[in-house]
ZADO-1210 file (C-alpha; in nm, 4 decimals, padded with zeros to 6 digits):
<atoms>
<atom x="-01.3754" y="01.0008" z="00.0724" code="UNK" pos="1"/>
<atom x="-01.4613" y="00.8196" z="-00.2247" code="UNK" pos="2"/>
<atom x="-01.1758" y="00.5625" z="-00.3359" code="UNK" pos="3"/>
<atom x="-01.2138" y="00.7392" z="-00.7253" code="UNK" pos="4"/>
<atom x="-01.1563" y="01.0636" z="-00.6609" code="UNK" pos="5"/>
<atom x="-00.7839" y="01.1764" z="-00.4404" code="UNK" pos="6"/>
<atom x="-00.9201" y="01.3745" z="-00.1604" code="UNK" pos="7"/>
<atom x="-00.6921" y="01.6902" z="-00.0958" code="UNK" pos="8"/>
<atom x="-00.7034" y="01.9209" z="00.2640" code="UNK" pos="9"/>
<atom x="-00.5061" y="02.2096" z="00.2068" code="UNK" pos="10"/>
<atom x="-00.4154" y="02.4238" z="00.5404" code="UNK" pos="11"/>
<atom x="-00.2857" y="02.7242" z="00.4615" code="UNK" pos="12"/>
<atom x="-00.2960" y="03.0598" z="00.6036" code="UNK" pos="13"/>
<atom x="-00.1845" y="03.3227" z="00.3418" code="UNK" pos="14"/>
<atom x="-00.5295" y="03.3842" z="00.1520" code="UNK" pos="15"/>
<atom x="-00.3568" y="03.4040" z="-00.2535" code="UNK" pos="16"/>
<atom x="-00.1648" y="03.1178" z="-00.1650" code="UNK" pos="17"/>
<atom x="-00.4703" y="02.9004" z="-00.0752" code="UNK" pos="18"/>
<atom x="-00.6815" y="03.0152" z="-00.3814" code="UNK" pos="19"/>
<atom x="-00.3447" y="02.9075" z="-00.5323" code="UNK" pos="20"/>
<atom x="-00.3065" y="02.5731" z="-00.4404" code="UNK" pos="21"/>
<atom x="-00.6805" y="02.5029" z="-00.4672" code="UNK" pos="22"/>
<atom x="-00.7006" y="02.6330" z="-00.8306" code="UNK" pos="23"/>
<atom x="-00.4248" y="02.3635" z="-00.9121" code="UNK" pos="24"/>
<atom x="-00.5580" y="02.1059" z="-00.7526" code="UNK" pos="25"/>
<atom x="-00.8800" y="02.1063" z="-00.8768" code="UNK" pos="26"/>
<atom x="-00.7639" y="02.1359" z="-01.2341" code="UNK" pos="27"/>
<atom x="-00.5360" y="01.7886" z="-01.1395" code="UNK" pos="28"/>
<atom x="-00.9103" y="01.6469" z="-01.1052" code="UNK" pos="29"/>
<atom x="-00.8551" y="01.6453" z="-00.7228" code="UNK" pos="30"/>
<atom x="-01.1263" y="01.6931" z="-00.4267" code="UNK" pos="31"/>
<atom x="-01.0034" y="02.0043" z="-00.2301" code="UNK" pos="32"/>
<atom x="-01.0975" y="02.0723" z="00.1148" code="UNK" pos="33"/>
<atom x="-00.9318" y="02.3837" z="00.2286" code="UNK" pos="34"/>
<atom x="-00.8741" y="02.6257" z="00.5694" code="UNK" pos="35"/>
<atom x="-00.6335" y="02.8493" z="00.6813" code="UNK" pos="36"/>
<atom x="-00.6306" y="02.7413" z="01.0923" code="UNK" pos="37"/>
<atom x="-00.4531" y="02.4932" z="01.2570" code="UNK" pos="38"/>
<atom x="-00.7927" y="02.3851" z="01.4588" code="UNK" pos="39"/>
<atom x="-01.0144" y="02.3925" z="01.1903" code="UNK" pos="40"/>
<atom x="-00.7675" y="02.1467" z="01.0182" code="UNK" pos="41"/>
<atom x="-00.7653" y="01.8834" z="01.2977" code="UNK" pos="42"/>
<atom x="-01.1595" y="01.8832" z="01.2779" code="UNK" pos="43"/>
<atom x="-01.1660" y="01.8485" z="00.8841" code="UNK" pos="44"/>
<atom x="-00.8992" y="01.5522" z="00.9124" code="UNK" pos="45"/>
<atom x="-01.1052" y="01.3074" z="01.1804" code="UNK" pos="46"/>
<atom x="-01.4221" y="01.4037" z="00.9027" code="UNK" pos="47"/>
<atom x="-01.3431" y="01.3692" z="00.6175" code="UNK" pos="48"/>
<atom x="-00.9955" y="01.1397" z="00.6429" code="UNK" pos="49"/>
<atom x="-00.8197" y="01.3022" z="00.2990" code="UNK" pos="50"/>
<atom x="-00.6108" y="01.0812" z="00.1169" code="UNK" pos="51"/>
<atom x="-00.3249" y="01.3878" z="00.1280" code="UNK" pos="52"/>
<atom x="-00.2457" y="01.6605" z="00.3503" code="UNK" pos="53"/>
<atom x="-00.0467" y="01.9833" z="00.2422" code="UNK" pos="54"/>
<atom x="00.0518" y="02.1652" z="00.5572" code="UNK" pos="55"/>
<atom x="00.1781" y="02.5071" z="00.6385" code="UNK" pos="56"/>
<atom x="00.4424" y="02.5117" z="00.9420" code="UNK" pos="57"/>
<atom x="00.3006" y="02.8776" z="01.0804" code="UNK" pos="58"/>
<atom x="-00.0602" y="02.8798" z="01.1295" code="UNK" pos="59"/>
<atom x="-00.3388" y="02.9939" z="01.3015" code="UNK" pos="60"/>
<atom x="-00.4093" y="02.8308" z="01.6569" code="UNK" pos="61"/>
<atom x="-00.2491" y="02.4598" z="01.6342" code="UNK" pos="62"/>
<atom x="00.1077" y="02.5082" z="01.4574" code="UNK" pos="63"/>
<atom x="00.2045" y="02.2564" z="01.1482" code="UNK" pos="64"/>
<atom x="00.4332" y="02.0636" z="01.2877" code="UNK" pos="65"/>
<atom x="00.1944" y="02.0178" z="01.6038" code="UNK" pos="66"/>
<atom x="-00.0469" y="01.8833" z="01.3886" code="UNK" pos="67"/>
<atom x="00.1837" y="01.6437" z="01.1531" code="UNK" pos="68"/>
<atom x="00.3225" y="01.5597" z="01.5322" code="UNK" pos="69"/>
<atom x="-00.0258" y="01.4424" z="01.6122" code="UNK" pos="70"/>
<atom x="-00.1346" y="01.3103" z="01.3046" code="UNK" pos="71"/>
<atom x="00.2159" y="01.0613" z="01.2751" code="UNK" pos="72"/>
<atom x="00.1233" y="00.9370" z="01.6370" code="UNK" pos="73"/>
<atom x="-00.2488" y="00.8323" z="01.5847" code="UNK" pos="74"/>
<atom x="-00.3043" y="00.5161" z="01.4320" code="UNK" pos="75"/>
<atom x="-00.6086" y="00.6208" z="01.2422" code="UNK" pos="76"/>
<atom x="-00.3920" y="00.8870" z="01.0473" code="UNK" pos="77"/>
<atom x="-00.0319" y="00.8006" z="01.0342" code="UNK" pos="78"/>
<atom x="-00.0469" y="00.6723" z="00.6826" code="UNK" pos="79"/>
<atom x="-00.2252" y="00.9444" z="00.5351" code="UNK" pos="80"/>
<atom x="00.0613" y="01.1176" z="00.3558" code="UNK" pos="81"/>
<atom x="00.1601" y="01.5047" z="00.4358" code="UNK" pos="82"/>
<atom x="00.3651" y="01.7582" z="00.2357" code="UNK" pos="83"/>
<atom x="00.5134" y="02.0576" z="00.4565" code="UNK" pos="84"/>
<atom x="00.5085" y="02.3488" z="00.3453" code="UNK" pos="85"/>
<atom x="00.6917" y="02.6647" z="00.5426" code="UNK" pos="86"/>
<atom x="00.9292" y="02.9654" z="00.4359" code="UNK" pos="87"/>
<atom x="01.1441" y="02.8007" z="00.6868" code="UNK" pos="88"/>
<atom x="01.4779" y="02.6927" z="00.4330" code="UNK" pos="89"/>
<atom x="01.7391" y="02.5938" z="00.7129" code="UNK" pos="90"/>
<atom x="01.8203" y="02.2551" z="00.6850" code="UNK" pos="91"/>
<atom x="01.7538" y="02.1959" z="01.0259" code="UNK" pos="92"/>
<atom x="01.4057" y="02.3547" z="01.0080" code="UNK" pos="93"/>
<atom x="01.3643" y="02.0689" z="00.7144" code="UNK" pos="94"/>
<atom x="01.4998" y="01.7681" z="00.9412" code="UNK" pos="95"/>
<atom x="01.2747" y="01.8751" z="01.2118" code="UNK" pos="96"/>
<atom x="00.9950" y="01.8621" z="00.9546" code="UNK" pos="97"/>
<atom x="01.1143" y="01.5430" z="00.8517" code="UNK" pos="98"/>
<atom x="01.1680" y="01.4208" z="01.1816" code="UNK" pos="99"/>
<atom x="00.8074" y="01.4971" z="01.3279" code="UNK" pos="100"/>
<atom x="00.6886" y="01.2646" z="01.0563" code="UNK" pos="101"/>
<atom x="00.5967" y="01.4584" z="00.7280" code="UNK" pos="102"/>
<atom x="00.6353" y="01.2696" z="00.4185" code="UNK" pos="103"/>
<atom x="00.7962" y="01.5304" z="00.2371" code="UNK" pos="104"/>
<atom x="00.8993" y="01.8927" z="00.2644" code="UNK" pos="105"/>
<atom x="00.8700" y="02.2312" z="00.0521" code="UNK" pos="106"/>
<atom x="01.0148" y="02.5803" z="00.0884" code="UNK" pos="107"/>
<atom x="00.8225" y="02.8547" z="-00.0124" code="UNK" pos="108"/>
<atom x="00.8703" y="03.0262" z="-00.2761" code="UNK" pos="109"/>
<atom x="00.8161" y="02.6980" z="-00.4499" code="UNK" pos="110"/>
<atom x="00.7090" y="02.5621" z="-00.7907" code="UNK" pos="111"/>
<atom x="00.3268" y="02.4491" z="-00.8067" code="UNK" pos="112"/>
<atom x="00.4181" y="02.2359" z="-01.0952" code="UNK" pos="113"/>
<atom x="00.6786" y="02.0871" z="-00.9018" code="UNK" pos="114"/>
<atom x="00.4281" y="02.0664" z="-00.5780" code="UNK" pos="115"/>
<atom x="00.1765" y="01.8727" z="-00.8407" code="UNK" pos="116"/>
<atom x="00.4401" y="01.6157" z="-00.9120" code="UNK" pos="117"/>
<atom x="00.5117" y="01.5173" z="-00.5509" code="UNK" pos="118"/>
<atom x="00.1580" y="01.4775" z="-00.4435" code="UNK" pos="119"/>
<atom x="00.1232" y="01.2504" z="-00.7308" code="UNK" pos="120"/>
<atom x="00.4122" y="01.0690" z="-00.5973" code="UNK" pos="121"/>
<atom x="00.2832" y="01.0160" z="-00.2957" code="UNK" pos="122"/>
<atom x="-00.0492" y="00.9277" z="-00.3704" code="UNK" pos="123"/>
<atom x="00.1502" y="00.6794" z="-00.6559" code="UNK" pos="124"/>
<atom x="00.2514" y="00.5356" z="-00.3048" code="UNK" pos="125"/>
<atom x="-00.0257" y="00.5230" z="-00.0954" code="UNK" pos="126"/>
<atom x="-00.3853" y="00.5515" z="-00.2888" code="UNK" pos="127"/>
<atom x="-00.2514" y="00.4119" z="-00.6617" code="UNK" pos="128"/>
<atom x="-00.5551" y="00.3538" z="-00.7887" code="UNK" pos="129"/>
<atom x="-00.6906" y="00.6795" z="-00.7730" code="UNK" pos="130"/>
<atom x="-00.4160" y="00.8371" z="-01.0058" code="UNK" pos="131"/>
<atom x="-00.4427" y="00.5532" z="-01.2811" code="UNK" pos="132"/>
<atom x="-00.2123" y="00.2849" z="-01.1855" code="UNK" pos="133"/>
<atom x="-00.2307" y="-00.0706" z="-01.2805" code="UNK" pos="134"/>
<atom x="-00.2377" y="-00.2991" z="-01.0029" code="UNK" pos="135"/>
<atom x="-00.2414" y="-00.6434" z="-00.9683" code="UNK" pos="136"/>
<atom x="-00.3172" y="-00.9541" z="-00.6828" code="UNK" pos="137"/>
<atom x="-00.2395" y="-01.2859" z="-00.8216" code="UNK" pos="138"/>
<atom x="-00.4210" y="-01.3247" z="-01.1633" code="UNK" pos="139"/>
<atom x="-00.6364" y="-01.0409" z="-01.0612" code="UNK" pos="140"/>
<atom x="-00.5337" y="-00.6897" z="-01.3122" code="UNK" pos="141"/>
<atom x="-00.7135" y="-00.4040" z="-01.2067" code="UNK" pos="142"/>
<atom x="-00.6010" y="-00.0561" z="-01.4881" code="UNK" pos="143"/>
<atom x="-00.7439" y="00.2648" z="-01.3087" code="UNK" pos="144"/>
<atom x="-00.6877" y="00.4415" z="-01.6040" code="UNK" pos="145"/>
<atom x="-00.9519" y="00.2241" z="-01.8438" code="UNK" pos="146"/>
<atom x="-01.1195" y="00.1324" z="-01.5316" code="UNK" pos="147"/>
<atom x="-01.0865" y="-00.2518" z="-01.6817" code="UNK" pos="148"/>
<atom x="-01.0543" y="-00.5228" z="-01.4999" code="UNK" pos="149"/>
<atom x="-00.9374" y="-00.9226" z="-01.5988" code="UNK" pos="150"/>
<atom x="-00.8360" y="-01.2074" z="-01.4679" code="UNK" pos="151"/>
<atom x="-00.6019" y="-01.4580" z="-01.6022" code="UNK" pos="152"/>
<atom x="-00.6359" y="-01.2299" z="-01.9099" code="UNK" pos="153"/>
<atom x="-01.0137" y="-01.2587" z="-01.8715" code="UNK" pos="154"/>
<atom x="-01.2099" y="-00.9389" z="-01.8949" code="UNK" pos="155"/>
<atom x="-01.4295" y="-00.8773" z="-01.5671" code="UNK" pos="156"/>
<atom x="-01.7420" y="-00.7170" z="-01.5674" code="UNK" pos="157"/>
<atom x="-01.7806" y="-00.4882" z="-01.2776" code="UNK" pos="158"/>
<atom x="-02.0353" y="-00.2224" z="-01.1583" code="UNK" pos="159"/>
<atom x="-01.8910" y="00.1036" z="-01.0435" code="UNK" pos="160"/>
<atom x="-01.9256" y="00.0394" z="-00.6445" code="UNK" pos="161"/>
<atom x="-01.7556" y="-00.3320" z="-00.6718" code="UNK" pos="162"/>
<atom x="-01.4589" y="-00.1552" z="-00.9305" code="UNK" pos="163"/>
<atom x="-01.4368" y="00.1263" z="-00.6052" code="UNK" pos="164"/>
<atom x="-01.3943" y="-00.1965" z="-00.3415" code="UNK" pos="165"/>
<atom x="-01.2067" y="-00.3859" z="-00.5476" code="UNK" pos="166"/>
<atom x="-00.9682" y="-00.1182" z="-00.5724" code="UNK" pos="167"/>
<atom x="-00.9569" y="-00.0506" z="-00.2126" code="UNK" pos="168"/>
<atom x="-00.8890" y="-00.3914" z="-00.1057" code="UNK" pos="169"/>
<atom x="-00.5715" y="-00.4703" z="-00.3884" code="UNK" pos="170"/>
<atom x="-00.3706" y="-00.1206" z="-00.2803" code="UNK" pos="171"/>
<atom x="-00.3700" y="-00.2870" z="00.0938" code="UNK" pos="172"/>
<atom x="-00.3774" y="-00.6890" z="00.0230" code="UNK" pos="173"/>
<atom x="-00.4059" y="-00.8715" z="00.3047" code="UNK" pos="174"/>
<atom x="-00.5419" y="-00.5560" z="00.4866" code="UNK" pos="175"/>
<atom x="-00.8835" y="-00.6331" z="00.6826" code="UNK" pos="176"/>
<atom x="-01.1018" y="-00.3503" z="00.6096" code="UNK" pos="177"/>
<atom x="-01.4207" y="-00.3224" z="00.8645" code="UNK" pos="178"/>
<atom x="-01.7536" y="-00.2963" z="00.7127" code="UNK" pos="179"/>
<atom x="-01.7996" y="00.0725" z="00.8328" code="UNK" pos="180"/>
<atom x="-01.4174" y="00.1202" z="00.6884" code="UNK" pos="181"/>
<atom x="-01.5566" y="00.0406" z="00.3074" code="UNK" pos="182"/>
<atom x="-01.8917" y="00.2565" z="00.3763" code="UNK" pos="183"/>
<atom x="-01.6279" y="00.5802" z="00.4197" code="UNK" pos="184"/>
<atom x="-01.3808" y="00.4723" z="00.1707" code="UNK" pos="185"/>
<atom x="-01.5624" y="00.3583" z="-00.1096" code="UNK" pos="186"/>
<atom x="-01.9390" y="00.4990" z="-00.0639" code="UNK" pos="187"/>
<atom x="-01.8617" y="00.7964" z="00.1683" code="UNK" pos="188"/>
<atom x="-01.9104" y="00.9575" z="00.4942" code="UNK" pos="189"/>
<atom x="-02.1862" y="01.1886" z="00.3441" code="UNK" pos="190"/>
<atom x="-02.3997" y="00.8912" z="00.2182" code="UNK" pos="191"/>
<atom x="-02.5954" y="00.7103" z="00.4675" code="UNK" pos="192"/>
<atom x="-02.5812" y="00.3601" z="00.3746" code="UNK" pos="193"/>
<atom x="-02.6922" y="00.0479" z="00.5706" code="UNK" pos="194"/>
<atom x="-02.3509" y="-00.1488" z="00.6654" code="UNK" pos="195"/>
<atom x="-02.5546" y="-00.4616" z="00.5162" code="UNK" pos="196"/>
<atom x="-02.5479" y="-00.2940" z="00.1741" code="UNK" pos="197"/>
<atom x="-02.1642" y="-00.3835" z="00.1979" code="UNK" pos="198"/>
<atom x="-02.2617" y="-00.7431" z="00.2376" code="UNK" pos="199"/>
<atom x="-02.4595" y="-00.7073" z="-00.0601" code="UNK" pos="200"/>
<atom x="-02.1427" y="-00.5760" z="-00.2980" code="UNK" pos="201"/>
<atom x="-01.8825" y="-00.8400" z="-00.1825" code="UNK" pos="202"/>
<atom x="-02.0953" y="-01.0869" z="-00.2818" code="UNK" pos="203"/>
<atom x="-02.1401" y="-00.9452" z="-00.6040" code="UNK" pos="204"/>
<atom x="-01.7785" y="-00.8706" z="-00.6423" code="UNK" pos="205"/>
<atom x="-01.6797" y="-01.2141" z="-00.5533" code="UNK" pos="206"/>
<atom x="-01.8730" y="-01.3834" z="-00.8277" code="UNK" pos="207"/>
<atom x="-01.7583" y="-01.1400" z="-01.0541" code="UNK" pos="208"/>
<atom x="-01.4163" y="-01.2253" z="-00.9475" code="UNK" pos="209"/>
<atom x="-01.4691" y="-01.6639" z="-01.0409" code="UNK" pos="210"/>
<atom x="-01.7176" y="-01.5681" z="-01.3296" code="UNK" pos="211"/>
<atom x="-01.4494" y="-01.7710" z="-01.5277" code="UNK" pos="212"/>
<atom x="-01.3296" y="-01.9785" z="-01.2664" code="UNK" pos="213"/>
<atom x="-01.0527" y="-01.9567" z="-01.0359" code="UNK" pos="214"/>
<atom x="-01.0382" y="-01.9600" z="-00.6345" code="UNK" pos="215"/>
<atom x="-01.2226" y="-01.7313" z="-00.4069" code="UNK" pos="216"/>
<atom x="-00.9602" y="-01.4235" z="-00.3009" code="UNK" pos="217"/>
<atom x="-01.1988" y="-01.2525" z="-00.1031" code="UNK" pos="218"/>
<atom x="-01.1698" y="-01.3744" z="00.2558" code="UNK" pos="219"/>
<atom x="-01.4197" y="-01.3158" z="00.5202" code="UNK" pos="220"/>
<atom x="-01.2976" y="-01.2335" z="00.8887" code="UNK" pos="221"/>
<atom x="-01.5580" y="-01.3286" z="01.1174" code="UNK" pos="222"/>
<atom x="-01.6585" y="-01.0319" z="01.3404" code="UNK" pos="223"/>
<atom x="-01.3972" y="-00.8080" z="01.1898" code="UNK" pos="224"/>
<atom x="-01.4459" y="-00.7399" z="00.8259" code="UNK" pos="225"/>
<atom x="-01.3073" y="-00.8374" z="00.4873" code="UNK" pos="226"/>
<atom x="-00.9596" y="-00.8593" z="00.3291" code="UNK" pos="227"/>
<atom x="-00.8034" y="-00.9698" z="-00.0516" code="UNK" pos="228"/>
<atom x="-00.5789" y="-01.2467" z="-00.0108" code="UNK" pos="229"/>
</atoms>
């Protein structure tokens, strides 16, 4: 999913809880995938790759906590960030939760208000830029918020594809991010764009990035991709 927008799969399998949860979320400004089966949700994770997962224990097919389980042990999707949600309130029902890898934990009846505020939280952790943080790399300052960027206090002019990559590479610094890894975060799986095109936008990001001077952050790793720092 696009780096500007916080992608949001919601599994659920009671019907007025879904509508719910996806009114809410789309009125936070998210992007809402939803479905209320366990196997549906597996399919709709390796697709789309959401940048948060909220997760009903009883489901459909593939339990919850199979799928958190799974998710926690794949490399591709052990970051992505998941919020449990069950009618299950024994503690030990919320340690094995916790235990099996989700991020946090909710028990129905809960508080949407209160739900809103953790998934902020943990996309404040993981994916800052798409909730209007400030970040910064060396000299670099990139606001979300104004969608400004500057460098050693100098204002940086950036189209809206090189503000998406720049953002993508200073959450993770140091991170090396494949070419076909940029196309899904920062263009999209649904656009079809030629991985040369990303060739095309670091090199207009990194003489954005010295248009006043200043070293070259962007490093190129031969036969592997591109990193920030």
């Amino acid at each position: 999913m696009s780096t500007g927008v916080p992608s949001v799969l919601v599994v659920e399998d009671e019907a007025a809880q879904l509508e719910v949860l996806t009114y809410n979320l789309e009125a936070e400004g998210f992007i809402v995938t939803k479905t209320d089966n366990g196997d549906d949700a597996l399919m709709l994770i390796d697709e789309m790759q959401p940048d948060i997962i909220l997760l009903d224990w009883m489901l459909p097919g593939v339990s919850g906590i199979e799928i958190c389980r799974r998710l926690k042990a794949n490399n591709q999707t052990r970051n992505v960030p998941v919020i449990m949600l069950s009618a299950r309130s024994e503690e030990v029902d919320k340690v094995r939760g916790l235990e099996t890898g989700a991020d946090d934990y909710m028990v129905k009846p809960y508080s949407v208000v209160e739900l809103m505020a953790r998934v902020r939280t943990q996309l404040r952790r993981t994916r800052p830029a798409t909730i209007g943080e400030r970040l910064q790399y060396a000299d670099i300052l990139l606001d979300a918020e104004t969608h400004r960027v500057t460098r050693g206090g100098d204002a940086i002019k950036l189209g809206p594809t090189e503000f998406r990559l720049l953002s993508t590479f200073i959450e993770k610094p140091g991170r090396v991010w494949s070419r076909e890894q940029l196309l899904d975060r920062v263009w999209g799986r649904d656009n079809y764009v030629d991985t040369r095109t990303v060739d095309v936008h670091i090199g207009r990001l990194r003489k954005a990035l010295c248009t006043h001077g200043g070293d070259d952050l962007l490093r190129t790793v031969r036969g592997a991709g591109y990193a920030l720092g």
